[in-house]
C-alpha positions in Angstrom: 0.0 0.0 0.0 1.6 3.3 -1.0 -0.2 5.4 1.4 0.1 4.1 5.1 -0.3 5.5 8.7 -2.1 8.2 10.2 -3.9 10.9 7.7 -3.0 13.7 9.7 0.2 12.8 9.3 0.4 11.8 5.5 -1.1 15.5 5.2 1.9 17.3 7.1 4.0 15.4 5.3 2.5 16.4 1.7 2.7 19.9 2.9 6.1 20.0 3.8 6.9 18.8 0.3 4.8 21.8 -0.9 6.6 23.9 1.5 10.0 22.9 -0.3 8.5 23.5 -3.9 7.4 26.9 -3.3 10.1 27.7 -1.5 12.6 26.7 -4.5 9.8 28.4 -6.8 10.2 31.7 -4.8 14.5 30.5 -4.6 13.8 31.1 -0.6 16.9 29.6 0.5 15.6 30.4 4.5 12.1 28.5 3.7 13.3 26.1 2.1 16.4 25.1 4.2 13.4 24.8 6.9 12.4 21.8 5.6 15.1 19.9 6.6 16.8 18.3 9.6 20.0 20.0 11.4 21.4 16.3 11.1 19.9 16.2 7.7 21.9 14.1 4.3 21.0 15.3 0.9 22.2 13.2 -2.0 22.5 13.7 -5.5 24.0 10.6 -7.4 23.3 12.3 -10.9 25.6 15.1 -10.2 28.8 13.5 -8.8 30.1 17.0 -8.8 27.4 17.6 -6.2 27.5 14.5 -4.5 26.3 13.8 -1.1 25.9 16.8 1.9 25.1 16.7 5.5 23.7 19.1 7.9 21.2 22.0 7.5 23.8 24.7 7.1 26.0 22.7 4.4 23.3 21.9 2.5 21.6 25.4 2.4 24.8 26.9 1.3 25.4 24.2 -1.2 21.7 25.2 -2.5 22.4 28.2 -2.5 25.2 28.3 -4.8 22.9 25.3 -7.1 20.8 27.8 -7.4 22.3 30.6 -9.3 22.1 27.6 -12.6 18.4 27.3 -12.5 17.0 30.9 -13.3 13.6 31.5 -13.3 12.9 27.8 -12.2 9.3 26.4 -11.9 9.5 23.5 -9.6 6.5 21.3 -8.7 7.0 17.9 -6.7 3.8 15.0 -5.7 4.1 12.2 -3.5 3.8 8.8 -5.1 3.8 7.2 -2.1 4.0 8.1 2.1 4.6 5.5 4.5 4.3 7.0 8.4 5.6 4.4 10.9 5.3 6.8 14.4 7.5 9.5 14.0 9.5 8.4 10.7 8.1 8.1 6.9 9.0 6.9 4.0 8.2 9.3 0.9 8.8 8.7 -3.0 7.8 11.9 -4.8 8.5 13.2 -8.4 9.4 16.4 -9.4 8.9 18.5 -12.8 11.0 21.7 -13.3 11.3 24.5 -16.1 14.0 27.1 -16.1 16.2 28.8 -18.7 20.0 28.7 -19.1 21.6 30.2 -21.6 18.5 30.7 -24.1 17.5 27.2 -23.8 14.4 26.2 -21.7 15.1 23.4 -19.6 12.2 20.5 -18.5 13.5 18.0 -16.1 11.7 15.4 -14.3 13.3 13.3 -11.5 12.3 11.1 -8.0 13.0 11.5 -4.8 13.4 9.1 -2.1 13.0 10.6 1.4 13.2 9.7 4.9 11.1 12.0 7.0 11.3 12.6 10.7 8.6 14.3 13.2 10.6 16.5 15.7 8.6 18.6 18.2 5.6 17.5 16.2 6.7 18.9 13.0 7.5 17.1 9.7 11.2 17.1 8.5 13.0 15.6 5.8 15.9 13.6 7.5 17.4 12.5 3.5 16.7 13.3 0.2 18.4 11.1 -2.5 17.1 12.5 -6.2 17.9 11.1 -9.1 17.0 11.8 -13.1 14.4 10.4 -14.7 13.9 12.6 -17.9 15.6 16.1 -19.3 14.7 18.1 -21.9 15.8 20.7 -23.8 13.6 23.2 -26.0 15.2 26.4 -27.9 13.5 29.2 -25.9 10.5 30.5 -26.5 9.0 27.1 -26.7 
């Protein structure tokens, strides 16, 4: 079943990931970097120049910096699935971003698998591990 545990807590849950797409939507580096964990992990084994990054702070900055190659980024993520065992969850959700670099619209479409944790009764996401599913690339204006 891809949808198990309490629904008050599968709804959290689904709003924090709409939490983190606005926030990269808005590029609100404080927002977003909310969404996570101090002790948080964040890997990216599609971009091995990226690679893996621990801790709130780290990986804001590292976002931060990301960031400045995605301009004018539309981001939108779903759930596909949200598991809540007590105060952890297992999440799979997909993502679909547009954004131009360098007079090219981008479309990429990729999958996360997270590990959320409830702290204080709020929903975190304890790791992140994203990888590629589909890129496109459209001459702008398209």
């Amino acid at each position: 079943m891809p949808f198990t545990g309490p629904a008050e807590d599968r709804l959290a849950i689904r709003e924090l990931l709409e939490t983190y797409a606005d926030a990269v939507t808005r590029v609100d580096a404080d927002d977003w970097a909310a969404t996570w964990a101090e002790d948080a992990e964040w890997s990216l084994p599609d971009y091995p120049e990226l690679g893996t990054t621990r801790g709130r702070a780290a990986i804001k900055a590292m976002w931060i910096e990301a960031m400045k190659n995605y301009p004018g980024i539309m981001f939108e993520a779903w759930p596909g699935s949200i598991e809540v065992t007590g105060d952890t969850a297992a999440m799979r959700s997909y993502t679909s971003e547009v954004y131009d670099q360098n007079g090219t619209t981008m479309r990429d479409r990729g999958v996360y698998e997270d590990t959320c944790v409830k702290i204080d009764g709020r929903w975190l996401f304890k790791t992140r591990s994203f990888r590629n599913i589909h890129r496109q690339h459209a001459p702008k204006g398209c």
